[in-house]
N, C-alpha and C positions, 0 to 999 in steps of 0.2 A: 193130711199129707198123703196118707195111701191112695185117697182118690183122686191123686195130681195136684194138691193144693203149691204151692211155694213157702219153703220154710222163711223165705225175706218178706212174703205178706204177711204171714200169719204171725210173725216175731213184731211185728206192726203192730197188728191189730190187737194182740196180746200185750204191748206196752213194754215188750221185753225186748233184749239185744237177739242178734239171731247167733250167737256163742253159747248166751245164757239156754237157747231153746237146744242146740245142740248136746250141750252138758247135759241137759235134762233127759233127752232120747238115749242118749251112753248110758249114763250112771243107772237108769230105772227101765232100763230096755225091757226085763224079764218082770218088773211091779209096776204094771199100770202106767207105762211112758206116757199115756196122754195126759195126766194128773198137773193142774197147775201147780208148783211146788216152793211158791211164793207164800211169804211169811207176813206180809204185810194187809193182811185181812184185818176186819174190823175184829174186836174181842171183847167184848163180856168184864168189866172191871169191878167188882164191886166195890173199893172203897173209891171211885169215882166220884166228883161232885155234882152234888144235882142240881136240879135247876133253880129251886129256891137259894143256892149257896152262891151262884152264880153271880143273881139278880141282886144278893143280900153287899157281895162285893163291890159290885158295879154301884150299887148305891151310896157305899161307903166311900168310894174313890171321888163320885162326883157330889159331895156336901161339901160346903163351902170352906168348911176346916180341913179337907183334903183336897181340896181343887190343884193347890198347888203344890203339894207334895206326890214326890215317886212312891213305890210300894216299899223301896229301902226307908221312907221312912214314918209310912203308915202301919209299917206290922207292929214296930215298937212301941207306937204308942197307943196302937189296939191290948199290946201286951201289959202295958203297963198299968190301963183301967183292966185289967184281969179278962179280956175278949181276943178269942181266936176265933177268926170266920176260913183263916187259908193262910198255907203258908206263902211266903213272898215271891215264889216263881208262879204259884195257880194265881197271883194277885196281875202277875205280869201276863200270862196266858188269856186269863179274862178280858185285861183292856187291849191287848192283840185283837181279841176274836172279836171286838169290837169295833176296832178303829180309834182306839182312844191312845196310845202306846203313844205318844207326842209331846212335845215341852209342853210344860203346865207352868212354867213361870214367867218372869217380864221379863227375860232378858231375849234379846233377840235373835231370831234363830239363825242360825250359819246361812250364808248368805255366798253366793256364787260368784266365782272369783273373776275379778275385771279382765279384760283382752287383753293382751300384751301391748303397747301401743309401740305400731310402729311406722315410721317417719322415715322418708327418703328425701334428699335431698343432691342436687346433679348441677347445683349452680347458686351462687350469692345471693340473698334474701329471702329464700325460700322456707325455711326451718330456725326460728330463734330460738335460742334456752335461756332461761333465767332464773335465779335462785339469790336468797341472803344470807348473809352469815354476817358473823359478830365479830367486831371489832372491837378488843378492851379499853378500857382507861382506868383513869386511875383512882376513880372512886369504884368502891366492892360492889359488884349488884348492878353495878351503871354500867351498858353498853351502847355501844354506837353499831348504827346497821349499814352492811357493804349491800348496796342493791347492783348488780351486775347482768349486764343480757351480751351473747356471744351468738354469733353467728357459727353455725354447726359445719357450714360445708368449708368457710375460712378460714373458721376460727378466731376470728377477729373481734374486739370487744367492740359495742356496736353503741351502748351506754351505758353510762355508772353512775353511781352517786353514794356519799355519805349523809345519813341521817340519825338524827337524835333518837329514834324510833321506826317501829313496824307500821307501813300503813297503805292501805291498798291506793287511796288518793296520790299517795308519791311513786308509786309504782307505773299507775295512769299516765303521769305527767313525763315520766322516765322513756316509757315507753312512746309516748306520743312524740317525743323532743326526736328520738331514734327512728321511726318515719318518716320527721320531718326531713331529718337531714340523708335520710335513706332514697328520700323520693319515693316513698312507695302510700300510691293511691290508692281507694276502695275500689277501680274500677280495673284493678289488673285483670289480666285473665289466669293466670294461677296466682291464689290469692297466699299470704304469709302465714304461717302457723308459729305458734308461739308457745312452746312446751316448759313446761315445770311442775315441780310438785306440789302435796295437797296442803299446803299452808294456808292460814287465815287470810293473809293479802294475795294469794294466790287463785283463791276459790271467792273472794269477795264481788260483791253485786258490781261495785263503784269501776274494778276493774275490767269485768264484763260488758258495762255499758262503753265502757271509751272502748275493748276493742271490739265493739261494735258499730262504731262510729267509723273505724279507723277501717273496716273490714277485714280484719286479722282475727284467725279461729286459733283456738283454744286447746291444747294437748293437755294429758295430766298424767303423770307417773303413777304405777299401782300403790295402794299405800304401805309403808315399809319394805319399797323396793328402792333403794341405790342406784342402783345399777340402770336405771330407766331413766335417768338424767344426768349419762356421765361424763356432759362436756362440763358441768357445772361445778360438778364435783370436782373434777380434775383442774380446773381452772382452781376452784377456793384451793389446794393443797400447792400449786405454784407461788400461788397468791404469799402463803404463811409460809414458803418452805423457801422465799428467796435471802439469801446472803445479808442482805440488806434491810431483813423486816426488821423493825424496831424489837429489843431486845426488851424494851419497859412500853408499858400502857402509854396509850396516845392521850397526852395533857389535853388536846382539845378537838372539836370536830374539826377546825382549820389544818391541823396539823396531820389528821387523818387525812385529809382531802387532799394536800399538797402530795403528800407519800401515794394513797393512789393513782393523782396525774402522773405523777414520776413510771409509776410500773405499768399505769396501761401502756404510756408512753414508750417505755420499752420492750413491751408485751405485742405491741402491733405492728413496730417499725424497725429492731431491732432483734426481736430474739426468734430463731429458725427453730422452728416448729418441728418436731417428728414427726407426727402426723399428716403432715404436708409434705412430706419431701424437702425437710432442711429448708423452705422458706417462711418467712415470716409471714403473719396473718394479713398482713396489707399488702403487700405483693400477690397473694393468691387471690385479696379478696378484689384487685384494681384488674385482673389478668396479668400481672406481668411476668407470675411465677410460671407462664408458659413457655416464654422464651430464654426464661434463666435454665427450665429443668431439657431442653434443647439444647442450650450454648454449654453445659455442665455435659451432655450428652456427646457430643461432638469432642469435644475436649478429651473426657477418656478411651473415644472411637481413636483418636489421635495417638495418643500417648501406645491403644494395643496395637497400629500400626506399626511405630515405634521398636517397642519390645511386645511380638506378638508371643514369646514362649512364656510371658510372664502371668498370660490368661489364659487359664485352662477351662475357661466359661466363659460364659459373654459380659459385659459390661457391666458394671453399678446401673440399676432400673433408676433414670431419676424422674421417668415418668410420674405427673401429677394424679391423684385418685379422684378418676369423675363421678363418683359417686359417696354420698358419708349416710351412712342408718343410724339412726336411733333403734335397738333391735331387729338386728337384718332378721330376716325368712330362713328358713331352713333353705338348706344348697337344692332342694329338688324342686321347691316354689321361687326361686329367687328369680327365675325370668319371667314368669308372670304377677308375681307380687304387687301391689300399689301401696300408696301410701293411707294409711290408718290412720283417721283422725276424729279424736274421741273429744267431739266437742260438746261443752255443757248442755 
């Protein structure tokens, strides 16, 4: 540095900060300032292990009675036949220095967590959910299965069924009947996505062939997330939470079936949706909840007319939501965002 060095290169090339070289020129100015004053030199150990103790380690870890045991619980039973080669941290150091420090058992190793899936949808038939749940009766152990698929931008239930059992074959057939009457072809130009979780009739082969057939892809919720399927969700919790759900087990699958015609029935043509702007899922899902959340619109433009002191803000919003996520994007990607779809 006296002879015009820079103390910001030579703190560089020294591996040091240039505070710490500065410390070093103050404190030792008058003993040897230029002295590296760094402690982390190599050192001389003698109860070190050597390299036969090493090699003696490494061997012991890799025989086939220790293949799949940690060092927590090879030391113990080195101690137990009366043998100490290392205690259990030099046991851990060795297979470090090796590359060996890694599951040694069958179980499988942590595994990298799914993408979030997410799903946009800006118009009717674009995004379907579907999910089952249990319907009791009244023998113990015995249920009947709600197969339910909802249209995510309506909300409308699109088809249903009761059945004696779980099975992807009726799922197939569920879904197929729900295209049929959807009109929706394999030759669309944005094709239909059809989201649920990881269930057996969900994830089954039978179900993938027909909607393969049908040209409909394939969504799936992360596993043990809720929250990634929650028109479905919120749908089953109307479903058992209306005034009218049977108060005892359903004596039979006809009995079930009549009771859910009843509540799709008024689930799609009757009951004003929050979600929607207070209209029902068949009005949104036919368009007509355009000119209702207009005419509803006009009306209380009227009414502030009226009595204009009585609104210190602007009107009830009854505007409809041109858009429904499964998983929106963060607020800073949502205008470039697309839709995510995590097909088998």
């Amino acid at each position: 540095m006296a002879d015009g060095a820079r103390a910001s290169e030579l703190a560089l090339l020294l591996g040091v900060g240039l505070t710490t070289l500065q410390r070093w020129r103050r404190q030792f100015a008058g003993v040897g300032g230029g002295v590296d004053r760094r402690k982390g030199s190599h050192r001389l150990v003698s109860h070190r292990l050597s390299e036969e103790e090493r090699k003696r380690i490494l061997l012991t870890c890799n025989e086939p009675e220790f293949a799949a045991l940690p060092p927590g619980q090879i030391v113990p039973i080195l101690a137990d036949r009366g043998l100490f080669i290392g205690s259990e941290r030099s046991f851990y150091r060795v297979l470090h220095a090796h590359g060996q420090a890694h599951r040694r058992g069958r179980a499988r190793a942590p595994q990298e967590p799914r993408p979030v899936p997410r799903l946009r949808a800006d118009g009717r038939n674009q995004v379907w959910s579907w999910d089952i749940t249990y319907l009791p009766t009244t023998v113990r152990g015995v249920w009947l299965y709600l197969y339910l698929v909802i249209d995510v931008w309506s909300r409308k239930v699109v088809a249903w069924d009761v059945a004696e059992r779980e099975e992807a074959q009726i799922a197939a057939d569920l879904v197929s009947r729900a295209c049929l009457r959807e009109r929706i072809s394999k030759g669309r130009q944005q094709p239909l996505i059809l989201h649920a979780d990881n269930g057996n009739a969900m994830r089954a082969a039978t179900l993938e062939a027909r909607l393969e057939e049908l040209g409909v892809l394939r969504s799936f919720s992360r596993p043990r997330v809720s929250n990634d399927n929650p028109y479905s969700e919120s749908l089953f919790r109307t479903v058992k939470y209306r005034p009218n759900y049977p108060r005892r087990p359903f004596r039979s699958a006809e009995e079930a079936c009549a009771w859910v015609a009843a509540f799709v029935s008024w689930y799609n043509d009757l009951h004003r949706h929050s979600g929607i702007r207070f209209v029902t899922p068949s009005q949104r899902h036919s368009g007509e909840a355009v000119a209702i959340s207009y005419h509803r619109a006009s009306v209380y433009e009227q009414a502030r007319q009226r009595h204009p002191r009585r609104w210190s803000r602007s009107t009830r919003c009854w505007r409809q939501p041109e858009v429904v996520w499964i998983n929106p994007p963060p607020p800073e990607s949502a205008v470039t965002a697309s839709t995510l779809v995590m097909a088998a």
